[in-house]
C-alpha positions in Angstrom: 1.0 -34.9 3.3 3.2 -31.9 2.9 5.1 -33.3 0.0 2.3 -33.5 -2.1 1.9 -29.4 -1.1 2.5 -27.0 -4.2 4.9 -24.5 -2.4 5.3 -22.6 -5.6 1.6 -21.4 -7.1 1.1 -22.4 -11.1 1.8 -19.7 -13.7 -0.8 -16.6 -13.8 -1.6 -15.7 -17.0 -1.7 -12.0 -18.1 -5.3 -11.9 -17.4 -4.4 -13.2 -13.5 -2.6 -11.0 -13.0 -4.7 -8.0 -14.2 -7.2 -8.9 -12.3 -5.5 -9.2 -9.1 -3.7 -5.6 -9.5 -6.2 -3.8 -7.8 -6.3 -6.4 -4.9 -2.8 -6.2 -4.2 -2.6 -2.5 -4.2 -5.6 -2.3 -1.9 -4.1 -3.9 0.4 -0.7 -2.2 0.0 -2.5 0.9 0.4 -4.0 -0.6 3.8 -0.3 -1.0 5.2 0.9 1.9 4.1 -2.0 4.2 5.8 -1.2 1.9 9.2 2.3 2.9 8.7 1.2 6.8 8.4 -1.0 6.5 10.9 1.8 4.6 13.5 4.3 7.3 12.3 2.5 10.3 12.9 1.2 9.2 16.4 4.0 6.8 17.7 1.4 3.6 18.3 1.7 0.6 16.5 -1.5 -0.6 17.7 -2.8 3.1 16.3 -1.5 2.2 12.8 -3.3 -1.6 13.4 -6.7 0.0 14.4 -6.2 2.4 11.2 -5.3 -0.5 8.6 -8.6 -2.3 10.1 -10.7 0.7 9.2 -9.2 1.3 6.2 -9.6 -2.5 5.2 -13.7 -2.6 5.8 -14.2 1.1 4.3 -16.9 1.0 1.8 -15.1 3.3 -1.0 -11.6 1.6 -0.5 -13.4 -2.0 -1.3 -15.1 -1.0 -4.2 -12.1 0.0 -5.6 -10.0 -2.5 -5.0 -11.9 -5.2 -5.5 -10.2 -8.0 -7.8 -11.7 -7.9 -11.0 -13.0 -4.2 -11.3 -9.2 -2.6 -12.4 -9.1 1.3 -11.4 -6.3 3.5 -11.5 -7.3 4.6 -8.1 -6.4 1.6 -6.2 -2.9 2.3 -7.5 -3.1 6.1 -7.4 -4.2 5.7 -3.3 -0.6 3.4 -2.4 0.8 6.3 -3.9 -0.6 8.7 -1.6 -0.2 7.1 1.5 3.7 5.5 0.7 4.1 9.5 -0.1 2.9 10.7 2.9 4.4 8.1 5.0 7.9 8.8 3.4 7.4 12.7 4.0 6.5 12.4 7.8 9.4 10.0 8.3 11.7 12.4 6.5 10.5 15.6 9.0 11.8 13.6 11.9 14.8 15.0 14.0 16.5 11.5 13.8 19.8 11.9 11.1 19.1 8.3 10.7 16.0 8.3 8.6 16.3 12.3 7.6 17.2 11.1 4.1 14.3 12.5 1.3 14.8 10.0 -1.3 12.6 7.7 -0.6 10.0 10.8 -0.2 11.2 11.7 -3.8 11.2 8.2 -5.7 7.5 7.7 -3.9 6.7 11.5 -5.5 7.9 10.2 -8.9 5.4 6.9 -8.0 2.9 9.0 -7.9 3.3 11.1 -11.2 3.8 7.8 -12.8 0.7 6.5 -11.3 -1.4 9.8 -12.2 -2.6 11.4 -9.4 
């Protein structure tokens, strides 16, 4: 029975993959506002209760519904990857002091539009 199982999916045409743009940067945008949320208070299970939220919020469906393609969707990973990267940089750890991730997620951004 697992033989017959297509592990690889079939080609998406262009028009796929447009459509499912906003989808996958909703929920993008969902893990990186759990990963904010777990970095600025120390609790994973903060960051898990945040993605929830986030994932059943009105205004953050509507635009990142598949189908309806809005710059926003993209513009909000930007945000959140942004701040994420900026609260991890302020730590005291030398480990993960490094700002270049903060700085190629700024660049994101400008790319993006916001």
């Amino acid at each position: 029975m697992l033989a017959d199982a297509k592990v690889v999916p079939s080609a998406m045409s262009l028009n796929d993959v447009c459509c499912m743009v906003p989808a996958w940067f909703g929920v993008s945008a969902t893990l990186a506002l759990g990963a904010l949320t777990a970095e600025c208070s120390n609790s994973w299970s903060a960051g898990v209760a945040a993605s929830g939220i986030m994932a059943v919020v009105p205004a953050h469906i509507m635009r990142s519904v598949a189908g309806g393609y809005d710059n926003e969707s993209i513009a909000l990973t930007a945000m959140c990857t942004t701040f994420f990267c900026w609260c991890r940089a302020l730590r005291h750890d030398k480990r993960v002091t490094d700002g270049r991730p903060t700085q190629d997620s700024v660049i994101y951004g400008v790319a993006a539009g916001i």
